[in-house]
N, C-alpha and C positions, 0 to 999 in steps of 0.2 A: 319640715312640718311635724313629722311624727315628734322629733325634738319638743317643741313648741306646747303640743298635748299632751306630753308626758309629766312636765315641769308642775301641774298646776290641777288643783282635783277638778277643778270647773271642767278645763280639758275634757279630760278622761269621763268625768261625767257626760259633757255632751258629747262624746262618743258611741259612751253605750246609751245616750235617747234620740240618737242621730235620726232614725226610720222617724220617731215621733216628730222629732221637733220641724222634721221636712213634710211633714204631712198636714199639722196642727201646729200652725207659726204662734197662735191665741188657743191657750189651754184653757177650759175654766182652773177656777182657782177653788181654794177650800172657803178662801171669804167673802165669796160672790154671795149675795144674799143675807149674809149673815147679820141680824139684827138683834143683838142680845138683851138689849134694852125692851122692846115689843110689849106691852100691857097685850094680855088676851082678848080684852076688846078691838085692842086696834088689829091682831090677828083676825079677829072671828067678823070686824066689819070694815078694814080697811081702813089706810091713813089718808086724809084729805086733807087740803087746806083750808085756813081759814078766812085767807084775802077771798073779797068778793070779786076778784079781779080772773081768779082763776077755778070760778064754778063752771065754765065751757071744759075746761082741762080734765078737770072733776069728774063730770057727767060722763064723761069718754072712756076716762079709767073706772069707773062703775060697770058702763054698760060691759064693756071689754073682759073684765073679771067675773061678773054675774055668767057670761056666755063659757067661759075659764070655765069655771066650779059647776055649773052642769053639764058639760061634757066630759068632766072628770066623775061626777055626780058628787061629788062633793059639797054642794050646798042649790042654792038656789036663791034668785034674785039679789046676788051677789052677798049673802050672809050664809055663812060658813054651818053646817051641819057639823057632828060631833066628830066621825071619822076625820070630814074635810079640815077641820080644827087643830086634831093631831098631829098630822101630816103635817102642816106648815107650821102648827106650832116647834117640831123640831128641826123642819126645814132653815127656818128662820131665826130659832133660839138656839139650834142643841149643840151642844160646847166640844162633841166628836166629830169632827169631819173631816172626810177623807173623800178624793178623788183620783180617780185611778184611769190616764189616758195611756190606749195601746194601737197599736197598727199591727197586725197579722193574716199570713198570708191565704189563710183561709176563711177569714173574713172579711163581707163584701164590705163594709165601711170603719170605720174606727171604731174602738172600743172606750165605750164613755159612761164610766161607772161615779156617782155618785153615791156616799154614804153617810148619814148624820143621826146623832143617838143624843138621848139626855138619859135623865132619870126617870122618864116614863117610858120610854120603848128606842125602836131602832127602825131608821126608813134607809131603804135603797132603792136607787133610781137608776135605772138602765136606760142610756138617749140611744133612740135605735139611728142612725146615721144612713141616710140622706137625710130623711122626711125630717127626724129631729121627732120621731113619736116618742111616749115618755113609758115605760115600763115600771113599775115600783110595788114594793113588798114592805108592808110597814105593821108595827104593833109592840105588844110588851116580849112578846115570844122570839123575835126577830135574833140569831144573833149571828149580827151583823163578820165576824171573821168567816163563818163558814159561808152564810149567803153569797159576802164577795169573792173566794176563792174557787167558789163553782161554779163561778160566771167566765174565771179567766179559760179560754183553751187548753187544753192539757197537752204534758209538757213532761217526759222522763228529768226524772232530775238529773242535774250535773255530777260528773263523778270525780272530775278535777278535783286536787289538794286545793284548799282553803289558801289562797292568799291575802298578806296585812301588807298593809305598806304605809309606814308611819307620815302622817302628817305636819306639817309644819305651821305655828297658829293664821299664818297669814295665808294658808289655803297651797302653798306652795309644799313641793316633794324634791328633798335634798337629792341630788344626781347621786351619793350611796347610797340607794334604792334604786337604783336604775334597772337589776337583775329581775327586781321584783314587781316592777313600772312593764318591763317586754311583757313579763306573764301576763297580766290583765291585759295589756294592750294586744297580744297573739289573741285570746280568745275573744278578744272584741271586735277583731277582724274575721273569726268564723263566718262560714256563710249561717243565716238566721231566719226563722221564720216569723218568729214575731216579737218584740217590745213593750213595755209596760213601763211607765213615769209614775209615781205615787208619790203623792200628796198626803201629809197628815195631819190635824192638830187635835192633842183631845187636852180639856178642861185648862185652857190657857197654852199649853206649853208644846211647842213645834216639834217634832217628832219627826218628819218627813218633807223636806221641802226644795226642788230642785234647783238650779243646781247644786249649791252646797245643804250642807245633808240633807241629800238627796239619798234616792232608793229606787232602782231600775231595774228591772228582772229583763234578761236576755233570756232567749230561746234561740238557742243554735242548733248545731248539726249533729254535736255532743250532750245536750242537754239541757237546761232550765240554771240559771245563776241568776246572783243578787250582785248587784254592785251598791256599795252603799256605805256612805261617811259616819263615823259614829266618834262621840267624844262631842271636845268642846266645856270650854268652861272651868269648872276644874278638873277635868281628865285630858288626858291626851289626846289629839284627834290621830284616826287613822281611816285608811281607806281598806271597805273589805270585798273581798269578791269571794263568792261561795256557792257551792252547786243547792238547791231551793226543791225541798217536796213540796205538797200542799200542805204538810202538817205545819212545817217550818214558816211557811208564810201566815197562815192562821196566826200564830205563835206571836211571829210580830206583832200582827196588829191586835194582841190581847196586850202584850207585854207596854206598848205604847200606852195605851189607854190604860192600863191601872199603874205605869209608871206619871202618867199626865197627871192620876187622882192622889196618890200618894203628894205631890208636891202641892195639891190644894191646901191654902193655911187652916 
């Protein structure tokens, strides 16, 4: 078996998201909701249809939304107030989105971070796990790496040497690499306290997506690590594991998103 997970990054990926994916069989995704097409109006009053066949449908998803956006206070009689606007308008439009599912053992439910940004601001959304309550922090001031890095548990960083272990394009890892396959695979077997799976896409271009390039923070018994595919395309892929401060993680998800805007035409 160990054979078998060593061979292939998917493997090794779902090793180090193993707590998660036992926990959270149906992750959200980064493009649940994502409507980039959205006129403001159909933000600010919602999309109906036009068959007369389905004005009972209608009626239902009105009242259900209007009750939505007053308990958020966000609008009223189901039309969107200015904050409530914002909010979905980069819920729904903004071209940065990231989600980040963790299991940790000092926390009583999962950890379910939602993050999305455009060119007016940045929202983050915290599901608080059973109830499913919605926590969020949104505006121009937002910025979104440090918000979500101080939401994850903290975590000394890992002090282990940096291992690379060259990839091969069809996602496979040649058996000369096998010295450097035991390494990541020993400390993926540490005992662990918590997990994180991140998700990323900013302004078109995938960044983070599990399991191939993917990006999984461990927290073990030694410290805080990334596991995570980089390359692809015209680079070479390799697989890296590397011990993770907060600054380092920050770091990523700035570098992602003004690597995503650079590639805009």
């Amino acid at each position: 078996m160990r054979e078998l997970i060593a061979g292939t990054v998917t493997g090794l990926m779902e090793l180090a998201a193993g707590p998660v994916l036992a926990a959270v069989p149906e992750r959200h995704s980064i493009f649940d909701q994502y409507q980039p097409d959205l006129t403001d109006d159909e933000i600010r009053f919602g999309v109906y249809s036009e068959d007369p066949a389905d004005l009972i449908a209608d009626a239902e998803r009105h009242i259900q939304r209007a009750i939505f956006l007053e308990e958020m206070g966000a609008g009223e009689h189901g039309e969107l107030n200015e904050s409530g606007f914002q909010f979905f308008s980069v819920l729904l439009r903004g071209s940065v989105r990231a989600v980040l599912t963790g299991v940790y053992e000092d926390l009583p439910g999962v950890l379910d971070l939602r993050a999305y940004s455009d060119d007016e601001g940045g929202l983050l959304v915290q599901v608080r796990h059973p109830d499913r309550r919605w926590d969020f922090k949104g505006g121009a001031d937002v910025r979104l790496p440090e918000e979500i890095v101080a939401r994850l548990p903290k975590a000394p960083p890992g002090r282990a040497a940096m291992v690379r272990v060259p990839v091969s394009e069809d996602g496979t890892i040649d058996v000369a690499h096998s010295g450097k396959v035991d390494e990541v695979m020993d400390l993926l077997e540490r005992p662990r306290s918590g997990t994180t799976v991140i998700d990323l896409v900013a302004f078109g271009g995938l960044c983070a997506e599990f399991p191939e390039h993917g990006f999984v923070l461990v927290d073990t018994d030694i410290g805080r690590y990334a596991l995570a595919e980089w390359g692809g395309g015209d680079r070479s892929r390799e697989l890296l594991l590397i011990g993770m401060t907060d600054e380092m993680c920050e770091t990523f998800f700035r570098i992602s998103v003004e690597g995503g805007r650079s590639r805009l035409p």
